[in-house]
mmCIF entry with sequence, helices, sheets and N, C-alpha, C, O atoms, coordinates in Angstrom:
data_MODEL
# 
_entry.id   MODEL 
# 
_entity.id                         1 
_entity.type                       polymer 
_entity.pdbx_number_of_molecules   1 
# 
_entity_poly.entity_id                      1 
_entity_poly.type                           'polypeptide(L)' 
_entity_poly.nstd_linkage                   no 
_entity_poly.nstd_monomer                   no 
_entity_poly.pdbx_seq_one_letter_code       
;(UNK)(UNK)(UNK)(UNK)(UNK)(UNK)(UNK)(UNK)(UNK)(UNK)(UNK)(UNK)(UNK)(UNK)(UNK)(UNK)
(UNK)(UNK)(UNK)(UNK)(UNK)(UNK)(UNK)(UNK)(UNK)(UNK)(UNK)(UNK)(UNK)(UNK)(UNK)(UNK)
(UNK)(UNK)(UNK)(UNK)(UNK)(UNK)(UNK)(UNK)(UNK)(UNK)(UNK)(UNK)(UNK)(UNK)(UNK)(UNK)
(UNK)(UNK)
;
_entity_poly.pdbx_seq_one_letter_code_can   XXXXXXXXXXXXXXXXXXXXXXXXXXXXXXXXXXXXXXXXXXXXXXXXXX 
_entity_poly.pdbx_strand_id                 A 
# 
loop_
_entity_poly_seq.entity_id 
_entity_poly_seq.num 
_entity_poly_seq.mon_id 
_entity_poly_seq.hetero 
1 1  UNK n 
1 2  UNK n 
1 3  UNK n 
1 4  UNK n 
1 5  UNK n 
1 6  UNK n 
1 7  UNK n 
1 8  UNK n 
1 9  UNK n 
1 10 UNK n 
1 11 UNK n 
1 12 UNK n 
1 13 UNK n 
1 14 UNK n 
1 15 UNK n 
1 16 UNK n 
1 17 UNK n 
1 18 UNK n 
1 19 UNK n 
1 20 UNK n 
1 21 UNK n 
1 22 UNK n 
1 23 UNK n 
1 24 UNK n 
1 25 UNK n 
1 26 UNK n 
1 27 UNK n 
1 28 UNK n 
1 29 UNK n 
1 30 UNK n 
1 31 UNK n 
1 32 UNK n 
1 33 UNK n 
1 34 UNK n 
1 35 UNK n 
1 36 UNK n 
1 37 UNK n 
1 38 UNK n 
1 39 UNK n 
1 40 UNK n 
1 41 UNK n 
1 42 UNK n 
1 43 UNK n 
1 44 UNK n 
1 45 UNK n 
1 46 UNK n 
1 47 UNK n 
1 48 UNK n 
1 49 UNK n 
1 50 UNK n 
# 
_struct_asym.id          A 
_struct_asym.entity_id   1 
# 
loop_
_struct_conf.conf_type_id 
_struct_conf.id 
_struct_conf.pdbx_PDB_helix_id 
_struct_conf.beg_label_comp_id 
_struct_conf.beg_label_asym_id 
_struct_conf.beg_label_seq_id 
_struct_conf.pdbx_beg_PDB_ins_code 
_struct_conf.end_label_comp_id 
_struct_conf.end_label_asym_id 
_struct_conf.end_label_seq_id 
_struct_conf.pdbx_end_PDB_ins_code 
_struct_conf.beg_auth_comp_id 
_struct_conf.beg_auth_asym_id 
_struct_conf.beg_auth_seq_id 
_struct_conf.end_auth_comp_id 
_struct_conf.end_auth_asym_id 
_struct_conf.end_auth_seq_id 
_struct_conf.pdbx_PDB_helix_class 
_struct_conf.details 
_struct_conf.pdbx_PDB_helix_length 
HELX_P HELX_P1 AA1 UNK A 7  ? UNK A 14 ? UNK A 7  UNK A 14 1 ? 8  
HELX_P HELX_P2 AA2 UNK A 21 ? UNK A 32 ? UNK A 21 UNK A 32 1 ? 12 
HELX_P HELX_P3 AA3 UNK A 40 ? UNK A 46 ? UNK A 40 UNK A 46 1 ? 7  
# 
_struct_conf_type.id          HELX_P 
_struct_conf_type.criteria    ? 
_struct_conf_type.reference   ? 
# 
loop_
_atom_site.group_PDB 
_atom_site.id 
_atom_site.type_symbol 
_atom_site.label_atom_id 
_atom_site.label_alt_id 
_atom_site.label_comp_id 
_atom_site.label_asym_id 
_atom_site.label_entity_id 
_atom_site.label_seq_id 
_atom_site.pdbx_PDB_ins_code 
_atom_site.Cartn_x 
_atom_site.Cartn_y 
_atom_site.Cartn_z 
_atom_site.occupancy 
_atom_site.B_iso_or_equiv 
_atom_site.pdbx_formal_charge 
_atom_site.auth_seq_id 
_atom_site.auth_comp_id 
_atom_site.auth_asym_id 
_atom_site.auth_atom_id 
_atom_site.pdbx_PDB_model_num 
ATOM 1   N N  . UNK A 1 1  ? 71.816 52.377 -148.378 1.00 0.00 ? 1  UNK A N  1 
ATOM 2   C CA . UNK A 1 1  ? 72.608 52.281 -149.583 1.00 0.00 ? 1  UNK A CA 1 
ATOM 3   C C  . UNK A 1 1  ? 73.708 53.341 -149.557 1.00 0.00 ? 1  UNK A C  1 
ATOM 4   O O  . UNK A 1 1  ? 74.876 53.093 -149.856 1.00 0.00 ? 1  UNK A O  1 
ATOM 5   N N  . UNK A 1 2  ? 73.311 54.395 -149.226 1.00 0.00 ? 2  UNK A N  1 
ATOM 6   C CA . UNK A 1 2  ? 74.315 55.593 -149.484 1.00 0.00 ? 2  UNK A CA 1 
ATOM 7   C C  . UNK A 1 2  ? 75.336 55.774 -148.034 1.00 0.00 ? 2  UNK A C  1 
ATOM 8   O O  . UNK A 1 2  ? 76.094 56.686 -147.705 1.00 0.00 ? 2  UNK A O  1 
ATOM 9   N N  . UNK A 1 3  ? 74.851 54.041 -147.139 1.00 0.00 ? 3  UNK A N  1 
ATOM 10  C CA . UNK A 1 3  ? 75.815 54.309 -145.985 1.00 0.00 ? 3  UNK A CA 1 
ATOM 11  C C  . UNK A 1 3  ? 76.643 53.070 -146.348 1.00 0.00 ? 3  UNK A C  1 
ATOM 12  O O  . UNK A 1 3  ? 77.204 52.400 -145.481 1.00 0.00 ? 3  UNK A O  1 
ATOM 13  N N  . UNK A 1 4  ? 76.683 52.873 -147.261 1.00 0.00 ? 4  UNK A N  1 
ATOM 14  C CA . UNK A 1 4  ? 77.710 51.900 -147.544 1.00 0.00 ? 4  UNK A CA 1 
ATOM 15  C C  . UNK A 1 4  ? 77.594 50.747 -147.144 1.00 0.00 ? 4  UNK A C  1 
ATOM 16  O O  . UNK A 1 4  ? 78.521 50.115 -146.637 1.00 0.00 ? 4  UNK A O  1 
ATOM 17  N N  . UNK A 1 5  ? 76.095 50.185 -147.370 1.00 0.00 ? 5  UNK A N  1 
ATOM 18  C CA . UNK A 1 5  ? 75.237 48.806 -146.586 1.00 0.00 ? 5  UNK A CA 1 
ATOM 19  C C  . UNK A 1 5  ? 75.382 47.913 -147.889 1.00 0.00 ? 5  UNK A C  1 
ATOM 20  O O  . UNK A 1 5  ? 75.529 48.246 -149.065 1.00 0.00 ? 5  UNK A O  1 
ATOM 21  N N  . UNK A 1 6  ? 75.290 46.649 -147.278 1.00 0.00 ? 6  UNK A N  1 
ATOM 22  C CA . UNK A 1 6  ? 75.130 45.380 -148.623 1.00 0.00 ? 6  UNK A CA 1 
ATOM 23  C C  . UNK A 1 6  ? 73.576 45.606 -148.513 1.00 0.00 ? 6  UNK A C  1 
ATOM 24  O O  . UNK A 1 6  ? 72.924 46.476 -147.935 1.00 0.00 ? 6  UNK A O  1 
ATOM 25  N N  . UNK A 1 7  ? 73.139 44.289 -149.428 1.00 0.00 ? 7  UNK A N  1 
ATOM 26  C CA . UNK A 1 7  ? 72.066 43.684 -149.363 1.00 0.00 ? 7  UNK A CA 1 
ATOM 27  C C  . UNK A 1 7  ? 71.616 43.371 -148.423 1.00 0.00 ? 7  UNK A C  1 
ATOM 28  O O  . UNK A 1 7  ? 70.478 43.750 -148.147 1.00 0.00 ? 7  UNK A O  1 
ATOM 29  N N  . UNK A 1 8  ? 72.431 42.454 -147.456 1.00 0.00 ? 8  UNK A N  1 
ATOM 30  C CA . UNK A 1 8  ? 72.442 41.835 -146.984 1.00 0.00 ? 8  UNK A CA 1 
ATOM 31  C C  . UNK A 1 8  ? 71.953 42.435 -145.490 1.00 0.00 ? 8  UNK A C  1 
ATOM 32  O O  . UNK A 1 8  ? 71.185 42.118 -144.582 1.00 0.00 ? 8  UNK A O  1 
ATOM 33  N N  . UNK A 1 9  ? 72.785 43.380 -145.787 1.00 0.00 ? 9  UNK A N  1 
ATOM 34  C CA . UNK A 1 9  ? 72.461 44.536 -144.346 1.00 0.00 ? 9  UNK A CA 1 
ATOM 35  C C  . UNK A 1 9  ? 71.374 45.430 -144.138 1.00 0.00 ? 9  UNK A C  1 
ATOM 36  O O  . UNK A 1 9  ? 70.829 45.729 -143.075 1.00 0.00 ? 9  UNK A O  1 
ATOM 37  N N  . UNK A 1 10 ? 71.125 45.827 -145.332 1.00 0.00 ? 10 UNK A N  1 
ATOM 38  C CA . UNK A 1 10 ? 69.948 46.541 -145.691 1.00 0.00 ? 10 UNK A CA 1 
ATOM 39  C C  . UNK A 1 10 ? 68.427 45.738 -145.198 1.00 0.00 ? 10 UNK A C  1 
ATOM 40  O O  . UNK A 1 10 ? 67.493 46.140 -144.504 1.00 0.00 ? 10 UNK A O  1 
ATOM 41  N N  . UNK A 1 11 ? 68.668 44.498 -145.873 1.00 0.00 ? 11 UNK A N  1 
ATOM 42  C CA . UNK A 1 11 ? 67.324 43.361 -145.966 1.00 0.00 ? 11 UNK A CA 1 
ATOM 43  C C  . UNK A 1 11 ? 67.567 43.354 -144.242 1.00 0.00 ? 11 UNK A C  1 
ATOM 44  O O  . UNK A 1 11 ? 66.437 43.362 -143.755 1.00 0.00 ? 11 UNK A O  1 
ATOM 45  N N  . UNK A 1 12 ? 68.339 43.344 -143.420 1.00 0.00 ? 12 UNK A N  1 
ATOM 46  C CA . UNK A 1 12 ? 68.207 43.057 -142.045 1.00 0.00 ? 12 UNK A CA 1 
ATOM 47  C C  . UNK A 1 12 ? 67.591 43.973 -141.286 1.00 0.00 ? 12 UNK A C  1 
ATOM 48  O O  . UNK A 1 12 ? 66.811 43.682 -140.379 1.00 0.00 ? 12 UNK A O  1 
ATOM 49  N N  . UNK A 1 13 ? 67.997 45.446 -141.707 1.00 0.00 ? 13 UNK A N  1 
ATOM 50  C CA . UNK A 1 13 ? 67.404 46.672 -140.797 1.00 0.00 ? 13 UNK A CA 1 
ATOM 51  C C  . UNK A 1 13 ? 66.044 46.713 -140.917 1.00 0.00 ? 13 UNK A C  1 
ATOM 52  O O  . UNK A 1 13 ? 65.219 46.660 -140.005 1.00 0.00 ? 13 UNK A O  1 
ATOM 53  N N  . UNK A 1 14 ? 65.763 46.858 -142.654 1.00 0.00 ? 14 UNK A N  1 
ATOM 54  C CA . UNK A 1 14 ? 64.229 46.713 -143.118 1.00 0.00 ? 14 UNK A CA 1 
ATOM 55  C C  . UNK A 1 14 ? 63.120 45.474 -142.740 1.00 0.00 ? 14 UNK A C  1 
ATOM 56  O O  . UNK A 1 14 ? 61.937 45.750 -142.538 1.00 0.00 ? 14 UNK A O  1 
ATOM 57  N N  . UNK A 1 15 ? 63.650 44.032 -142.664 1.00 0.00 ? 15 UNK A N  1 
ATOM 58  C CA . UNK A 1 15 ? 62.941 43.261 -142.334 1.00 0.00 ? 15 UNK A CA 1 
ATOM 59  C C  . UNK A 1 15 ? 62.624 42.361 -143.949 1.00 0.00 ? 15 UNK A C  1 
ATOM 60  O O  . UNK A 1 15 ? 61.718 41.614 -144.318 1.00 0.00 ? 15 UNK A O  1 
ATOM 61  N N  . UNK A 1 16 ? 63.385 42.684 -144.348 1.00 0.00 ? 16 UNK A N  1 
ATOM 62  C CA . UNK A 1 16 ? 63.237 42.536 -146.184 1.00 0.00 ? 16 UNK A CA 1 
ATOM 63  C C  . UNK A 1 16 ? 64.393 41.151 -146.394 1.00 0.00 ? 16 UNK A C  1 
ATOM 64  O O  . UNK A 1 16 ? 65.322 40.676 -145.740 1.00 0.00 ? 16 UNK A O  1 
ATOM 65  N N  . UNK A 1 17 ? 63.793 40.895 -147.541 1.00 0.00 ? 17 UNK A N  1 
ATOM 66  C CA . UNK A 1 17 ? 64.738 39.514 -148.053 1.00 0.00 ? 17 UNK A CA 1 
ATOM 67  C C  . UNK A 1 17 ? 65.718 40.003 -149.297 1.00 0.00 ? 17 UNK A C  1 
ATOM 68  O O  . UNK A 1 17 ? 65.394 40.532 -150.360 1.00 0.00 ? 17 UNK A O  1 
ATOM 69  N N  . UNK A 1 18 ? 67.075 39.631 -148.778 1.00 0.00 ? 18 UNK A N  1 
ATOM 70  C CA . UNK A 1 18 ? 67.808 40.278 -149.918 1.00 0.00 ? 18 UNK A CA 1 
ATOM 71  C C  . UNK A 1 18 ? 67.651 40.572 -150.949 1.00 0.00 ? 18 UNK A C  1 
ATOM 72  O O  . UNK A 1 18 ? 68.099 41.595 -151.467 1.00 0.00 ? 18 UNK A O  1 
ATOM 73  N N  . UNK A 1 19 ? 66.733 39.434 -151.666 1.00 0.00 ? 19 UNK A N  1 
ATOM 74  C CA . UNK A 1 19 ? 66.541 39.652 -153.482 1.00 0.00 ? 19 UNK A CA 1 
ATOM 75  C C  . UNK A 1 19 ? 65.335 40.633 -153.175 1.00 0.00 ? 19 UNK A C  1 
ATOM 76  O O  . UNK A 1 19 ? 64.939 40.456 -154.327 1.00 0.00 ? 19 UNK A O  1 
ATOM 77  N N  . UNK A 1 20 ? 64.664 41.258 -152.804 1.00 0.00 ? 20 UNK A N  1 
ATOM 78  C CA . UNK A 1 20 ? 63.511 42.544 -152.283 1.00 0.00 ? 20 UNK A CA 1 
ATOM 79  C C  . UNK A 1 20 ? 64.614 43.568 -152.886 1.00 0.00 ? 20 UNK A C  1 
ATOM 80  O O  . UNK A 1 20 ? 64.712 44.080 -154.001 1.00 0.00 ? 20 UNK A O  1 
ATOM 81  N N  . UNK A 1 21 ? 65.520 43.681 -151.545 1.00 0.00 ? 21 UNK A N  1 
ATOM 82  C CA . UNK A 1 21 ? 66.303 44.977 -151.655 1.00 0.00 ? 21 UNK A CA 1 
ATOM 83  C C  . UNK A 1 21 ? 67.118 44.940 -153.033 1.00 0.00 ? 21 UNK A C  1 
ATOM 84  O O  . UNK A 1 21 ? 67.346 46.094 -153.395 1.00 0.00 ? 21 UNK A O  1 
ATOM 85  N N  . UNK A 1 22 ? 67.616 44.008 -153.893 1.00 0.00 ? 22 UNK A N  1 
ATOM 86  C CA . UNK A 1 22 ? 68.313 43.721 -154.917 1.00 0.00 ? 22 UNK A CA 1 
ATOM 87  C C  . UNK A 1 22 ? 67.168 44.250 -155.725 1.00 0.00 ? 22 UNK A C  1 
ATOM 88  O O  . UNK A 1 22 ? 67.733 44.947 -156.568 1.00 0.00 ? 22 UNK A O  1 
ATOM 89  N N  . UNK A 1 23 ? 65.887 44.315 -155.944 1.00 0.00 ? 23 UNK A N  1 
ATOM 90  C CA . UNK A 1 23 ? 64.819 44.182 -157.043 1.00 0.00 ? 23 UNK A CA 1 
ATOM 91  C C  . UNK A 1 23 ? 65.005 45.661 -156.566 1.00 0.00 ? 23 UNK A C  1 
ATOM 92  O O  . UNK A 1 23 ? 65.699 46.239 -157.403 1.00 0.00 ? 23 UNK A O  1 
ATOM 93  N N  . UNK A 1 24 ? 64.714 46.345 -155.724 1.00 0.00 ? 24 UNK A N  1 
ATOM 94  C CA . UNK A 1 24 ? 64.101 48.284 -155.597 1.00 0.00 ? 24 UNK A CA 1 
ATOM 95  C C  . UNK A 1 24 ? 65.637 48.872 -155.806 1.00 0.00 ? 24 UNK A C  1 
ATOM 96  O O  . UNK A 1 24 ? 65.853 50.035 -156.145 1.00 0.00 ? 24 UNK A O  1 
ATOM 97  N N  . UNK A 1 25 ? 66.772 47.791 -155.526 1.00 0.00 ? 25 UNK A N  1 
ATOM 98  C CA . UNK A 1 25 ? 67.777 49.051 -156.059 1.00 0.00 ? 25 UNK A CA 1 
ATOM 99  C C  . UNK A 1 25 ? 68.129 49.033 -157.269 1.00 0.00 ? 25 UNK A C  1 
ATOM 100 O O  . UNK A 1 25 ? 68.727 49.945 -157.840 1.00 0.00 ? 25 UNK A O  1 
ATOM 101 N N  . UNK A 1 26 ? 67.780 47.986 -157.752 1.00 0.00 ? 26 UNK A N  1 
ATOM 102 C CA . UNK A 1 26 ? 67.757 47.926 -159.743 1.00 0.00 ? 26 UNK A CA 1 
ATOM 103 C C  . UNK A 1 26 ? 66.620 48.937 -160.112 1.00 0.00 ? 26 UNK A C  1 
ATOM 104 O O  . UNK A 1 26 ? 66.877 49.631 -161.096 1.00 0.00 ? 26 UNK A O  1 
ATOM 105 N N  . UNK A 1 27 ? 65.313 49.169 -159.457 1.00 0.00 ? 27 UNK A N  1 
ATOM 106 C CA . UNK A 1 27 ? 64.263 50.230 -160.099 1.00 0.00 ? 27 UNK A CA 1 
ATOM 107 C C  . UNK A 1 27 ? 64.673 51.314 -159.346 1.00 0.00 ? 27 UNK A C  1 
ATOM 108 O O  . UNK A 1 27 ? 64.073 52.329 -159.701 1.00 0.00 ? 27 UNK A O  1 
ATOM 109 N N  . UNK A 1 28 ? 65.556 51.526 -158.334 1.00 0.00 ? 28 UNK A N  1 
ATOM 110 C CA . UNK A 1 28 ? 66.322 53.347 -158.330 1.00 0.00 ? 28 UNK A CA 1 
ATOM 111 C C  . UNK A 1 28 ? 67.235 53.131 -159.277 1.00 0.00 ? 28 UNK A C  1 
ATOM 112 O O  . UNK A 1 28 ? 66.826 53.840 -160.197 1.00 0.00 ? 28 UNK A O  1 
ATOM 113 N N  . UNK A 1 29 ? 68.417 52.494 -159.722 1.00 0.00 ? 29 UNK A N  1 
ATOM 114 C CA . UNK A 1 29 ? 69.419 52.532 -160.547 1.00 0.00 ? 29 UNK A CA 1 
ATOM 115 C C  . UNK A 1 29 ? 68.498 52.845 -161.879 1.00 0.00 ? 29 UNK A C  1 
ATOM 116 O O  . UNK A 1 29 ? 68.537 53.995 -162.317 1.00 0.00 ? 29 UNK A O  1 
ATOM 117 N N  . UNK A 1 30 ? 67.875 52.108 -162.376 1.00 0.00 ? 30 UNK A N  1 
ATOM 118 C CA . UNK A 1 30 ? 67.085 53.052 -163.504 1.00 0.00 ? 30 UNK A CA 1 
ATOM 119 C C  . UNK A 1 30 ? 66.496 54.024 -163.741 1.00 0.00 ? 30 UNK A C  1 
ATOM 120 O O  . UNK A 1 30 ? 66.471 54.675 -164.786 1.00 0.00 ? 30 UNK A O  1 
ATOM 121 N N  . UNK A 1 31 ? 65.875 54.222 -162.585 1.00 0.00 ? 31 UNK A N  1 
ATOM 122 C CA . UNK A 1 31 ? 65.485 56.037 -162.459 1.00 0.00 ? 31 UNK A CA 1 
ATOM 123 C C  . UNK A 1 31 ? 66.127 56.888 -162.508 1.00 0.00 ? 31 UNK A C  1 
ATOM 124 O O  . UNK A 1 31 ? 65.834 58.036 -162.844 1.00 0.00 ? 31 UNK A O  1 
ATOM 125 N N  . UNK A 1 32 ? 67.200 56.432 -162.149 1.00 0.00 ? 32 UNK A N  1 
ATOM 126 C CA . UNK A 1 32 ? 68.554 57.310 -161.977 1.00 0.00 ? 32 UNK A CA 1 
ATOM 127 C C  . UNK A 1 32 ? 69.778 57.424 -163.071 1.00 0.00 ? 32 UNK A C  1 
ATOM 128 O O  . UNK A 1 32 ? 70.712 58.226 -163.067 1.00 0.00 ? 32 UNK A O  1 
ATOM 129 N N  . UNK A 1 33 ? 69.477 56.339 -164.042 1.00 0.00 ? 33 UNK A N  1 
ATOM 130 C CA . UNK A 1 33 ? 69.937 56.106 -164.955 1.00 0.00 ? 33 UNK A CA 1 
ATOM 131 C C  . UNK A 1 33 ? 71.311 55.526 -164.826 1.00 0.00 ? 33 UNK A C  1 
ATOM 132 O O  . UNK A 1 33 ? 72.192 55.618 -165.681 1.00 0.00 ? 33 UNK A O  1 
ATOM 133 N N  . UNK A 1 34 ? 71.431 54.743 -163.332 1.00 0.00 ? 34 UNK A N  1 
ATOM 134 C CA . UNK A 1 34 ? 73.007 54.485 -162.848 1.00 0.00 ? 34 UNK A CA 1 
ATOM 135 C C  . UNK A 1 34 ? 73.229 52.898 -163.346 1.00 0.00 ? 34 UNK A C  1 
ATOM 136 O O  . UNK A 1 34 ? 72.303 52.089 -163.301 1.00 0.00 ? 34 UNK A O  1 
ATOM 137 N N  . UNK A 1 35 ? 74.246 52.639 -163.709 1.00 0.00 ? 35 UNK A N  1 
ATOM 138 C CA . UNK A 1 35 ? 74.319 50.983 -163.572 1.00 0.00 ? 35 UNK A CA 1 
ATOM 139 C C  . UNK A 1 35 ? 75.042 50.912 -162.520 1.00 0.00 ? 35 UNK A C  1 
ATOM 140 O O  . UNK A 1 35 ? 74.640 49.985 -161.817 1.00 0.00 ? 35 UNK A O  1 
ATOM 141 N N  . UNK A 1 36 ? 76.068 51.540 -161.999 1.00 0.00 ? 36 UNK A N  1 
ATOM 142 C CA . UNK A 1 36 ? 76.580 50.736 -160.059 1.00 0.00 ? 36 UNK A CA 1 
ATOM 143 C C  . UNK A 1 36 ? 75.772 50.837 -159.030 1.00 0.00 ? 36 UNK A C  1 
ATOM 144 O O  . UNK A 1 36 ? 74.606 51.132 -159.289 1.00 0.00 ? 36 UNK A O  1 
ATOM 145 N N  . UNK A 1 37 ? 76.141 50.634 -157.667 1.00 0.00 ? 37 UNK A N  1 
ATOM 146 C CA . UNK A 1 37 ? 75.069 51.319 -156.367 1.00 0.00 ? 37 UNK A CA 1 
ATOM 147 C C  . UNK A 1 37 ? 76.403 52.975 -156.404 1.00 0.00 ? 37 UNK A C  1 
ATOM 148 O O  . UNK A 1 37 ? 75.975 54.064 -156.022 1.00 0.00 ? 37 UNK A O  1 
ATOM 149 N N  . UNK A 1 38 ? 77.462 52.874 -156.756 1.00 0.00 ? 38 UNK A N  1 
ATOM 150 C CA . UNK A 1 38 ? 77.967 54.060 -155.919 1.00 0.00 ? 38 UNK A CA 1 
ATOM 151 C C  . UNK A 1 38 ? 77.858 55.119 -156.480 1.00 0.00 ? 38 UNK A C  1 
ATOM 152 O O  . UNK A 1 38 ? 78.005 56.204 -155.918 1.00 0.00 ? 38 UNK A O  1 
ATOM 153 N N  . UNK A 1 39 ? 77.404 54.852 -158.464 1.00 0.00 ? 39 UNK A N  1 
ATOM 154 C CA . UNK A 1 39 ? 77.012 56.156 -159.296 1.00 0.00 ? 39 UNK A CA 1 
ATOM 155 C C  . UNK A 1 39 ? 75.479 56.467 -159.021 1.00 0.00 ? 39 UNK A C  1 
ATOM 156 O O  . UNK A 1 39 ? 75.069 57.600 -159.270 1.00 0.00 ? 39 UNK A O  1 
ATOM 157 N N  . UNK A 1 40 ? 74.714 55.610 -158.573 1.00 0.00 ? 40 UNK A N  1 
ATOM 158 C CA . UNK A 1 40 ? 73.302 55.542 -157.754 1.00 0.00 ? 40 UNK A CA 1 
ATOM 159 C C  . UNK A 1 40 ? 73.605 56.334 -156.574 1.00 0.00 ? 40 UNK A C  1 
ATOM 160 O O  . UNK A 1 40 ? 72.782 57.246 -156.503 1.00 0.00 ? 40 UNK A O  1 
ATOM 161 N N  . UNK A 1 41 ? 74.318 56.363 -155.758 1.00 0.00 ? 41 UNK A N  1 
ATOM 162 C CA . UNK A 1 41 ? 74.324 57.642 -154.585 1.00 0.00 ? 41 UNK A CA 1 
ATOM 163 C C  . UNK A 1 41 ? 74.973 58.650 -155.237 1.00 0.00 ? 41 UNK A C  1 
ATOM 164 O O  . UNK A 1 41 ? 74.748 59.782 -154.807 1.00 0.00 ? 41 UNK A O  1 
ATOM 165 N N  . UNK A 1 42 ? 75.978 58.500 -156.481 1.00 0.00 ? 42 UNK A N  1 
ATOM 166 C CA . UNK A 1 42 ? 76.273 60.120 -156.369 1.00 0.00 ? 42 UNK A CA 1 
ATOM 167 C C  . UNK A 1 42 ? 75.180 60.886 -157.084 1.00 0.00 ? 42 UNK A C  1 
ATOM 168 O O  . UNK A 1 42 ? 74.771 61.888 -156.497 1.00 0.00 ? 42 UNK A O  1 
ATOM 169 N N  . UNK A 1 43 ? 74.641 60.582 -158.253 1.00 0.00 ? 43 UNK A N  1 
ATOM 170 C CA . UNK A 1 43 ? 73.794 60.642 -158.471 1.00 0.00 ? 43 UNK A CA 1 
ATOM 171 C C  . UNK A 1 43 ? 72.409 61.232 -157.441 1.00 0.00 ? 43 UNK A C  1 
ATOM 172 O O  . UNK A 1 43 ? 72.058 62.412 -157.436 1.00 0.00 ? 43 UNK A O  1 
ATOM 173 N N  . UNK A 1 44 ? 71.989 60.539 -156.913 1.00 0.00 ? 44 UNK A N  1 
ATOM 174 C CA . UNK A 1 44 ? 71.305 60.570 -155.561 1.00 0.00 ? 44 UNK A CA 1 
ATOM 175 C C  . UNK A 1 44 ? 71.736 61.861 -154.449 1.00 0.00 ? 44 UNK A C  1 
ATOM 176 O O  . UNK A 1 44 ? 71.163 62.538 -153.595 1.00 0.00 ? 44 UNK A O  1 
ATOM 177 N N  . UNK A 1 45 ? 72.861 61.757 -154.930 1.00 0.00 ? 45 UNK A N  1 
ATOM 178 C CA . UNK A 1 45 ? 73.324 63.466 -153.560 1.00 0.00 ? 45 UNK A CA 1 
ATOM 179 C C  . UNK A 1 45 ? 73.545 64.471 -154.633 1.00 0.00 ? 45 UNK A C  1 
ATOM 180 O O  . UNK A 1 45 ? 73.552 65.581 -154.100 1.00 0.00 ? 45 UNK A O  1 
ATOM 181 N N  . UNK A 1 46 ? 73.731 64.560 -155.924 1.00 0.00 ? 46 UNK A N  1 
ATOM 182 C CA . UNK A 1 46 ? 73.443 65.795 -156.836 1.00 0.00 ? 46 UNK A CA 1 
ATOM 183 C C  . UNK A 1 46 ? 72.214 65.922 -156.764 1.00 0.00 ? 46 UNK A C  1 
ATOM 184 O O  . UNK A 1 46 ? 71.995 67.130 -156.674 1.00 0.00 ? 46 UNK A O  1 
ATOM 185 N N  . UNK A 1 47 ? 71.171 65.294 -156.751 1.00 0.00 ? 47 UNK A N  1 
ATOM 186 C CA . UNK A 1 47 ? 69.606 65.722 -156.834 1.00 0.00 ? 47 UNK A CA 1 
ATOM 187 C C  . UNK A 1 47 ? 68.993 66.268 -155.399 1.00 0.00 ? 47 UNK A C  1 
ATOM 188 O O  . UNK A 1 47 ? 67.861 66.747 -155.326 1.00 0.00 ? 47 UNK A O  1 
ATOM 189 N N  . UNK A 1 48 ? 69.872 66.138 -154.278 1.00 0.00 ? 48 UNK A N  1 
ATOM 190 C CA . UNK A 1 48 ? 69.746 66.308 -152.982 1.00 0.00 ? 48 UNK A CA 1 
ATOM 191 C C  . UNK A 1 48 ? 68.588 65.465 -152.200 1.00 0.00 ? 48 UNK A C  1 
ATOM 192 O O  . UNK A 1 48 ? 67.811 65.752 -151.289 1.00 0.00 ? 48 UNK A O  1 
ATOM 193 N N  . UNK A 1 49 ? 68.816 64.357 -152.931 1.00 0.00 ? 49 UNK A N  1 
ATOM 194 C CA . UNK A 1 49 ? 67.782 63.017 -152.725 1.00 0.00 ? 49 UNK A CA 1 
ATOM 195 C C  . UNK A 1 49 ? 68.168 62.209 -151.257 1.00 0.00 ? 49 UNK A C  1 
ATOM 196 O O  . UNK A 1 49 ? 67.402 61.719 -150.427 1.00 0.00 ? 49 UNK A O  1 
ATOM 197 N N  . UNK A 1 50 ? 69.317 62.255 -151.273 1.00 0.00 ? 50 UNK A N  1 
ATOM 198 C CA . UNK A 1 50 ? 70.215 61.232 -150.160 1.00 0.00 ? 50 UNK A CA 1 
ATOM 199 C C  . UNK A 1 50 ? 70.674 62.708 -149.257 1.00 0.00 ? 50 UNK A C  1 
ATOM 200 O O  . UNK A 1 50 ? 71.385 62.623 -148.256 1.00 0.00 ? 50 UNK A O  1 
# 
């Protein structure tokens, strides 16, 4: 995510089906309290998470 991957790309490295990776980055975006993916990584590199 924080390398600038789709879904699409992500679900390929992992072995995962796009709507997988679509479902866990909606439950980090809420943990995180982000609604985009790119306020989800900045987010994510202030906490020194990423």
């Amino acid at each position: 995510m924080a390398a600038g991957r789709s879904n699409q790309e992500i679900a390929g490295v992992l072995y995962l089906t796009p709507s997988t990776v679509k479902w866990y980055s909606h439950q980090i975006y809420q943990k995180l309290g982000a609604k985009r993916r790119t306020e989800a990584v900045e987010k994510a590199r202030g906490l020194g998470v990423v």
